[in-house]
N, C-alpha and C positions, 0 to 999 in steps of 0.2 A: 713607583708609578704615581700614587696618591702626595707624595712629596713634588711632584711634576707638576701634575695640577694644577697644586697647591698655587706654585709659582709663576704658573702659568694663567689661573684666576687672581692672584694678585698683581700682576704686571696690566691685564686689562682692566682692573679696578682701577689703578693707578692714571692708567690713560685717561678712562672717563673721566677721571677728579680734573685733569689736568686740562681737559676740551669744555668740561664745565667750567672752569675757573676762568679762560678764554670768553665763553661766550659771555661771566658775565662785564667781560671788558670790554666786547660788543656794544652791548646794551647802554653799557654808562658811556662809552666813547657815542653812542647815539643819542646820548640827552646831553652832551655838551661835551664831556669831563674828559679834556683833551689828555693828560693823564694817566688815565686809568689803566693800561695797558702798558706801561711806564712801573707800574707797584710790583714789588719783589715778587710777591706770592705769582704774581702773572708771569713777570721773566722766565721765574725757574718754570715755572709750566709749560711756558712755551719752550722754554731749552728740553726738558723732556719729552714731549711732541715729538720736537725737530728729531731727538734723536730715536726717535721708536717709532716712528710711521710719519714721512715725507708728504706724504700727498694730502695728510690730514692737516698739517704744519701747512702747507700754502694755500687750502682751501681757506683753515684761518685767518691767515694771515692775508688775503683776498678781504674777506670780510670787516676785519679792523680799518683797513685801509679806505671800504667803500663807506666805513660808519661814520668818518669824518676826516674831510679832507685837509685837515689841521694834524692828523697823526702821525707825521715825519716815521712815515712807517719804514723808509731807508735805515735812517738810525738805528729805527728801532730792530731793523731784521740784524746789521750790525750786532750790536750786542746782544744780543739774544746767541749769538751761532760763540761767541766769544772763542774762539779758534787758537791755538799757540806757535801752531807755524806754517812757513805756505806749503809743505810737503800736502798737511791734513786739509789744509783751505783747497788746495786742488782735486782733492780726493771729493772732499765732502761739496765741494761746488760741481763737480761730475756728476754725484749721484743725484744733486738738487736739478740740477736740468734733466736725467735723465728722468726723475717722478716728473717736474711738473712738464715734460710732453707726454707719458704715460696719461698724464691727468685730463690733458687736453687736446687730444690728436689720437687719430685711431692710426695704429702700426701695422704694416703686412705686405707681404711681396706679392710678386709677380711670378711666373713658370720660370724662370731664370733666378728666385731668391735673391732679387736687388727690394733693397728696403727703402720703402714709403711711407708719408706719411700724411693724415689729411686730414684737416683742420678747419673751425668756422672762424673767419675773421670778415669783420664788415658786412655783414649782412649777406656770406655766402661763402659757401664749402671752397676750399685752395685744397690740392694735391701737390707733392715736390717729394724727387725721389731724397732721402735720408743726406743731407752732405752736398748737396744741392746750394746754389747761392741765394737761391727763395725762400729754402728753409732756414738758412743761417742768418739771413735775414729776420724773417719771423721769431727764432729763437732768442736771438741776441736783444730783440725789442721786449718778451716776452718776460724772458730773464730779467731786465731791467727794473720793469713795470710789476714783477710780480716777486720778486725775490728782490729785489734791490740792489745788484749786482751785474758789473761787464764780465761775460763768459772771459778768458783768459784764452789762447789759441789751446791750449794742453789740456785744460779741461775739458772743452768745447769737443776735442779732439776724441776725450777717453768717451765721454756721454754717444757721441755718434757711433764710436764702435759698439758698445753697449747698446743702443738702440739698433741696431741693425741685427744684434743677434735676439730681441727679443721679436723683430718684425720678421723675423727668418722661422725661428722656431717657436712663436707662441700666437704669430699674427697669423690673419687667414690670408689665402690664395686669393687675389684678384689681379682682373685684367688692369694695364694704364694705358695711353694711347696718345697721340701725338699727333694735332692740329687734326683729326678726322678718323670718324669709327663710323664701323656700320652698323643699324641699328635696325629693330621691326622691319620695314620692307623700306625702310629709307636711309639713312647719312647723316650723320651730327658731325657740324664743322664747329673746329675750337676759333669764337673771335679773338681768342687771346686779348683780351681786355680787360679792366681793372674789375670788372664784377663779374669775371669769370663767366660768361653768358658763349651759346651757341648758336647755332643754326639748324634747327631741323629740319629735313629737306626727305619729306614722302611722295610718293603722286599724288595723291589729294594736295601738295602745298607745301609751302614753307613757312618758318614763321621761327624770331629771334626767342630766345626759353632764359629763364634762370637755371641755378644749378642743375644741370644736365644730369641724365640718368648711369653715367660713366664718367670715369676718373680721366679727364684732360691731363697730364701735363704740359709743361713748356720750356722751352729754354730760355735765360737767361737774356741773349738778343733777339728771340722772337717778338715779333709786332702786333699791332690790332689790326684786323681788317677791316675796312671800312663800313657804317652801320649802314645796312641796305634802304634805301627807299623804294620807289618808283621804277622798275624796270626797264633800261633802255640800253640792249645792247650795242647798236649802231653808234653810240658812243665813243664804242672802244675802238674803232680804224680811224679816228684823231687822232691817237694818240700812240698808236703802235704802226710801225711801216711794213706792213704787211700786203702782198699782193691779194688781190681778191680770188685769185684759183685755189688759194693756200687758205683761207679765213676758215676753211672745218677742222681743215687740221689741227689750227690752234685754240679750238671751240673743244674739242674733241680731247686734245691734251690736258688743258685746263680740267674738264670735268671728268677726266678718267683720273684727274692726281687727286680726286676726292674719295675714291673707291680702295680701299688700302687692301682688301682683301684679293684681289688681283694684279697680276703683272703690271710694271708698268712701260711706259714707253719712254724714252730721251729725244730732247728734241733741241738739235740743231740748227743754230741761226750763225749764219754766214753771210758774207758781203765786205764789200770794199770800206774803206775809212772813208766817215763823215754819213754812211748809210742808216746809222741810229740803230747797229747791233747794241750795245750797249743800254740806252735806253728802253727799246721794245722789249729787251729779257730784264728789265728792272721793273717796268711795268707791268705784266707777266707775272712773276714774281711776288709784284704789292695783292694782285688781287686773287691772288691763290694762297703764298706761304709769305707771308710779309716778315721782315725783316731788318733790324735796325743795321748790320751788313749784310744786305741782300745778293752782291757779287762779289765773289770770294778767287782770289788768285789762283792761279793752274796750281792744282796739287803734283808736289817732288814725286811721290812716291803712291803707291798702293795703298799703303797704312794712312796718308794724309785721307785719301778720296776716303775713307770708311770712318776714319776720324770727325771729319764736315759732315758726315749724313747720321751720323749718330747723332748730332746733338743739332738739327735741323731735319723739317719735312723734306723740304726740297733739297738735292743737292745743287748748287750751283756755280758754275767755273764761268770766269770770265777771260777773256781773250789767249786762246790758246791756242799755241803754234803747231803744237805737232802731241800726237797720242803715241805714245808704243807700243806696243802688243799684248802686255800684262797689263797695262793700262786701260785699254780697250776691254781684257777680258774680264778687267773689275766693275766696269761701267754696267759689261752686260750681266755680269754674276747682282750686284747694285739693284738693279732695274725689278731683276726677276727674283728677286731675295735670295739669299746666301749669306757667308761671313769673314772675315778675315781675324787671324790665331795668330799671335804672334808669343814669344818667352817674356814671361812678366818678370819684371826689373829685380833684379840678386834674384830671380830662383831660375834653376836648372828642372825643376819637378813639377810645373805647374804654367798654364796659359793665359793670356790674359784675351778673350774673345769678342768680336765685336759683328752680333748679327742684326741684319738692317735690309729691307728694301725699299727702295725710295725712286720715287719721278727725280727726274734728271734733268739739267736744263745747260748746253755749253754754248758762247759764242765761239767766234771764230772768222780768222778773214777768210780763208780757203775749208772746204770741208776736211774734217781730220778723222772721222767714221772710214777707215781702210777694209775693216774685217769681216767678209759676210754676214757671220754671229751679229755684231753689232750695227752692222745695217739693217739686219735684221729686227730689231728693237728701235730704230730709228726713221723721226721723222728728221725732214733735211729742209731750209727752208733759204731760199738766197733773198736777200733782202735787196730791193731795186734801189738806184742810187736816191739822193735826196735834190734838188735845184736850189731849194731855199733853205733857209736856217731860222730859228727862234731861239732867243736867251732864254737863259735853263730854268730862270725865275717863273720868267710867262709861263713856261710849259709845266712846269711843278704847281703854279695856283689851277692851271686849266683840269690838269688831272686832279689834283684834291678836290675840285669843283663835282667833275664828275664823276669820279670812281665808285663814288654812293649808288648811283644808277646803275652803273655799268655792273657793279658788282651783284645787285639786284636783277639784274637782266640776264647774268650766267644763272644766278639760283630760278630764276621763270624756267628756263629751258631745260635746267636738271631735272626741276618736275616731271614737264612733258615731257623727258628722253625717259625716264622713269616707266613713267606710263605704256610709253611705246615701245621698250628695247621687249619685253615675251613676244611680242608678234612678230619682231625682227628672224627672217633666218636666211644664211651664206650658203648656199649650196655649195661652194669649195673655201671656205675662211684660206685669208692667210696664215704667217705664225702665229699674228697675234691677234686670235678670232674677237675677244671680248674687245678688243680695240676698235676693230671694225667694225662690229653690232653696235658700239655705243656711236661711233662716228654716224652709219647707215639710221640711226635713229635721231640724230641731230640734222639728218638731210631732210626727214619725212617732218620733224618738227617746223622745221625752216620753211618749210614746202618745193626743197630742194630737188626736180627731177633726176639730176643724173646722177649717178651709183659713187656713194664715197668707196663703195671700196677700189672701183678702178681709179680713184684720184692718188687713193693711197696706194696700189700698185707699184702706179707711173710714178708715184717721187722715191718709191722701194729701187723700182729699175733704171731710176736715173744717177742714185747713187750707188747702187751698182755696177753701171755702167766708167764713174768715177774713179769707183777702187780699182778696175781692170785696168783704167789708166793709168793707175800708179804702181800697178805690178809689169816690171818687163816681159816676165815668163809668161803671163795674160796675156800679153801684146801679142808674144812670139807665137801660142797657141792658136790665138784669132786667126793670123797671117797663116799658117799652116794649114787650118779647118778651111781658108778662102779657097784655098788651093787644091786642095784633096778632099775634104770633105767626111772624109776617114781616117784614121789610123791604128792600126796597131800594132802594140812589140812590150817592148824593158823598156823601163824608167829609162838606164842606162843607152839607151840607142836611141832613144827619144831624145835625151839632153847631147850624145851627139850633132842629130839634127838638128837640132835648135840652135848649136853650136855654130855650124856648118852655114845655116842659110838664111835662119832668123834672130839671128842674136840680135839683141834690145841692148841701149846705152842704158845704163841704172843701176844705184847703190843695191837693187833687189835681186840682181841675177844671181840663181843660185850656182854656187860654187861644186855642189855635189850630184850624183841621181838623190842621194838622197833627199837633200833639199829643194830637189822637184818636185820629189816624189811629196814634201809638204806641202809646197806651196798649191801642187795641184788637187790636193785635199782640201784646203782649206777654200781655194779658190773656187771649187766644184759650183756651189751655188751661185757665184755669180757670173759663171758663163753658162750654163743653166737657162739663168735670165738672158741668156744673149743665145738662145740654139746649139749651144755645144756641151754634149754631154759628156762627162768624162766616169765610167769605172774601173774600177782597180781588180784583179780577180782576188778572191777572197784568201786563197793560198796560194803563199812565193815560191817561186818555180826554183830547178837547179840556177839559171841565168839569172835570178831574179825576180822582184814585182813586175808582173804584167798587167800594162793599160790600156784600153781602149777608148778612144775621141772620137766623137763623130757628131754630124752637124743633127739638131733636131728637127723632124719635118715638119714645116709652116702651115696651118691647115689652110686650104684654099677657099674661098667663098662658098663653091659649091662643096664644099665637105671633102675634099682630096687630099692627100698629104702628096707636096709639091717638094722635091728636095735633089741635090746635086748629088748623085753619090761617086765616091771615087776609094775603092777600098786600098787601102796600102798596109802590108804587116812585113817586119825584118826580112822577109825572103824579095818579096817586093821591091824594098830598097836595093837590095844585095844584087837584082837584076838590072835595077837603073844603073847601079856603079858599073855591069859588066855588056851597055850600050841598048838594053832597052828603054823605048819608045815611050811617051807617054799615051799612045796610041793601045799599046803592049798593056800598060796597066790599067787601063780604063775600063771597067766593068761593065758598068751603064754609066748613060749621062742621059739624067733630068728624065728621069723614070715617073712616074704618075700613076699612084697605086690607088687603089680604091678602098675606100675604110675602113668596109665589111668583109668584101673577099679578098684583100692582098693580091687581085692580080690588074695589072696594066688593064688601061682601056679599050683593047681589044681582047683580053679575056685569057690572054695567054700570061704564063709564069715567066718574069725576064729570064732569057739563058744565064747560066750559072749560078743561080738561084736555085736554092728547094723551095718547096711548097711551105714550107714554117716561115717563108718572105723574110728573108735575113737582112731585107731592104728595111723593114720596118723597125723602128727605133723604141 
């Protein structure tokens, strides 16, 4: 043990000799003697250094280099490292990047153990996840400038892996965050700009900050947003072809894609060619999540749409013909956070995951939002045609012109919707409550009388109305409800009749009860929105799932529920087949109950009715 010591006090005697003998090359490279760190005695000192503690070797070698700018301190790190082959130049250049970021960058992940690292450069703190093109960037400059050396791709390579496992297991837990975090009772928005500056945005106000109190990152084609001045929203209906019934919605969108700790919505723009889909979601875009490709082609796959939003705030598709159904379901899984898992490359034992929720933004000529679900997360916006046209220069100088303002004039009203959304409250919210408080609080800002959330209703039930149009089996329901008003029986003897008397032309008609029996699942909601209710009983009989349809009653002005009823179940049919009337099947017609007591306006219970009003829905 006292032999340990021993050599353990003479290795750090040794060191001192060896950083004193450095400093005094310091000194005399400061009073001229370009030299002096050139003399044997200094080499071998600094070769012992280099090889017994790296971060002491670059802090001095820092220091020689700033004591005179005549010190070809390249050379000099050159032969100082005196190396014999590239096996060890690889090794010993790995380990030298990986002290001087230890030396200069603080390392530590995130809940997830993806490694970061964050640094002072130019007069303000940078964040980049480890392996990042910002970092490799920084690196490969730093290396240069301070070691004398271009990382090699194999070095560069081993040092990252190496750093990732010291930001894993030796660095602390902290949050990072992606063009917008929520903060004290306000929202830091990343300007993505060369000095790293934000936006903070409380009720009291806004106002541009240096180094923020949270770790930004960014991506490699992310942009700057424009530096706010003067407030003027009215700016922005130059510049985006948006109708004026529709202008909360996209006020509303905009400033909900600043709030990351809630759901968010998608918002679809549609219209004819030449209507400036294209441009109004590029605009859109500049003054919320800029970017150097700001419309990105319809994603192939599932894996693409989760791929684009990971490494971008927004996600954003440009001109897309048609959604599929897993497609749809990623958009709305997307929206309301979730993930996609897929087998990482050569292993059978392990995943490679990708969890994300992100504002959504798709053009499109026709609406392509089919799926209740995702109508339901969806705003729908048809864009009116255009008469006139302007070359894309004009209109590019006009918006750089004003986007300052404009951008300045969303941050005025985030304040005030700040201020106002606690006193905001829905007595029945939609799905998406917080949408609608923040929309109902950009009406009261505006001094907007009438109720965003029935605006937002009406474009819910008009693209609702859309999808039922492109389901046959919808079509065929509607037509059957016009009819009777009721029904019940089997999936199975339902898609008979459908069969039989409303069969619908379309790629959608399902082939099975079974596939009725989905579509009318799925569809449930949006005939719903149209007065027709459909359940399923909870357990399948010997014959089958059992359904019941029937029309919802409209309440009347005076408080009434006004409704046609005409009840039909399997036996019912089975009677029409064997020469009953429709006279025969009619139970009531256009019965008129009362809301409180279930019975008609004369006070009596309709015949064949009980008293539990079986009329009532």
């Amino acid at each position: 043990m006292n032999i340990i010591i021993e050599q353990l006090s003479d290795a750090v005697n040794l060191l001192t000799e060896a950083e004193a003998t450095l400093e005094s090359a310091v000194v005399a490279l400061e009073s001229g003697d370009v030299g002096a760190h050139w003399e044997n005695e200094a080499i071998e000192a600094a070769q012992f250094i280099h090889k017994s503690d790296l971060c002491i070797f670059n802090r001095l070698r820092a220091r020689l280099k700033k004591a005179n700018k005549d010190s070809q301190i390249t050379d000099w790190t050159k032969a100082v490292k005196k190396l014999s082959h590239d096996g060890e130049e690889t090794s010993s250049h790995a380990d030298e990047l990986v002290a001087l970021v230890r030396d200069k960058a603080e390392l530590f992940h995130n809940e997830k153990g993806d490694g970061y690292a964050t640094f002072y450069q130019n007069e303000h703190t940078e964040t980049w996840a480890l392996g990042s093109c910002g970092f490799l960037e920084w690196l490969e400059y730093r290396a240069f400038k301070e070691l004398g050396f271009t990382p090699t791709e194999t070095s560069t390579k081993a040092a990252i892996s190496t750093l990732k496992g010291y930001a894993k297991h030796e660095g602390e837990q902290r949050e990072v965050y992606l063009r917008c975090a929520a903060h004290d009772d306000g929202y830091l928005i990343d300007m993505t700009n060369d000095q790293w500056q934000a936006v903070e945005v409380l009720p009291s106000g806004w106002r541009v900050i240096d180094n923020p109190p949270v770790r930004f990152i960014r991506s490699s084609t992310a942009s700057a947003l424009p530096s706010p001045t003067s407030g003027n929203i009215d700016l922005l209906w130059r510049h985006i072809n948006i109708s004026k019934p529709n202008r909360t919605l996209v006020l509303a969108f905009l400033l909900e894609s600043w709030r990351p700790e809630l759901p968010f919505t998608i918002l679809e723009i549609s219209g004819e060619q030449g209507s400036a889909k294209s441009s109004t979601h590029e605009r859109l875009r500049q003054l919320s999540d800029p970017n150097s490709i700001p419309l990105r082609t319809a994603p192939k796959d599932v894996q693409d749409v989760f791929v684009a939003a990971s490494n971008n705030w927004q996600a954003s598709f440009e001109n897309m013909s048609t959604l599929p159904p897993k497609m749809q379901d990623a958009l709305c899984t997307l929206a309301t956070g979730g993930g996609f898992a897929a087998r990482k490359l050569y292993s059978d034992a392990d995943e490679s995951v990708i969890e994300v929720k992100r504002p959504v933004i798709i053009n499109c000529i026709v609406a392509i939002a089919t799926r209740p679900d995702l109508i339901d997360r969806t705003i729908h916006l048809d864009l009116p045609r255009i008469d006139t046209y302007k070359g894309r220069k004009e209109l590019d100088e006009a918006f750089s012109q004003d986007s300052p303002s404009i951008f300045a004039g969303l941050l005025d009203i985030f304040v005030s919707v700040l201020r106002e959304l606690p006193k905001v409250h829905i007595e029945k919210p939609p799905r998406m409550a917080d949408f609608a408080r923040l929309g109902e609080a950009v009406h009261r800002v505006l001094g907007i009388e009438s109720s965003f959330t029935a605006i937002y209703r009406d474009n819910r039930a008009e693209s609702l109305s859309r999808s039922l149009e492109s389901s046959p089996a919808a079509l065929a329901i509607q037509e059957l409800i016009r009819d009777r008003s009721r029904w019940t029986g089997t999936v199975k003897r339902l898609k008979e009749l459908l069969e039989e008397r409303y069969h619908q032309d379309g790629e959608g008609w399902p082939r099975s009860p079974h596939g009725l029996g989905k579509i009318l699942r799925r569809m449930a909601p949006a005939l719903r929105a149209m007065n027709i209710d459909v359940s399923f009983d909870p357990v399948r009989h010997r014959d089958g799932w059992h359904v019941d349809i029937c029309s919802i009653p409209i309440i009347s002005e005076s408080g009434n529920k006004v409704h046609k009823v005409h009840k039909f179940t399997d036996d019912t049919e089975k009677g029409a087949k064997n020469g009953a009337n429709d006279s025969d099947r009619e139970l009531v017609n256009f019965v008129n109950i009362d809301s409180e007591t279930k019975k008609t306006s004369n006070g009596d219970i309709p015949d064949g009715y009980s008293s539990q009003a079986e009329v009532t829905i």
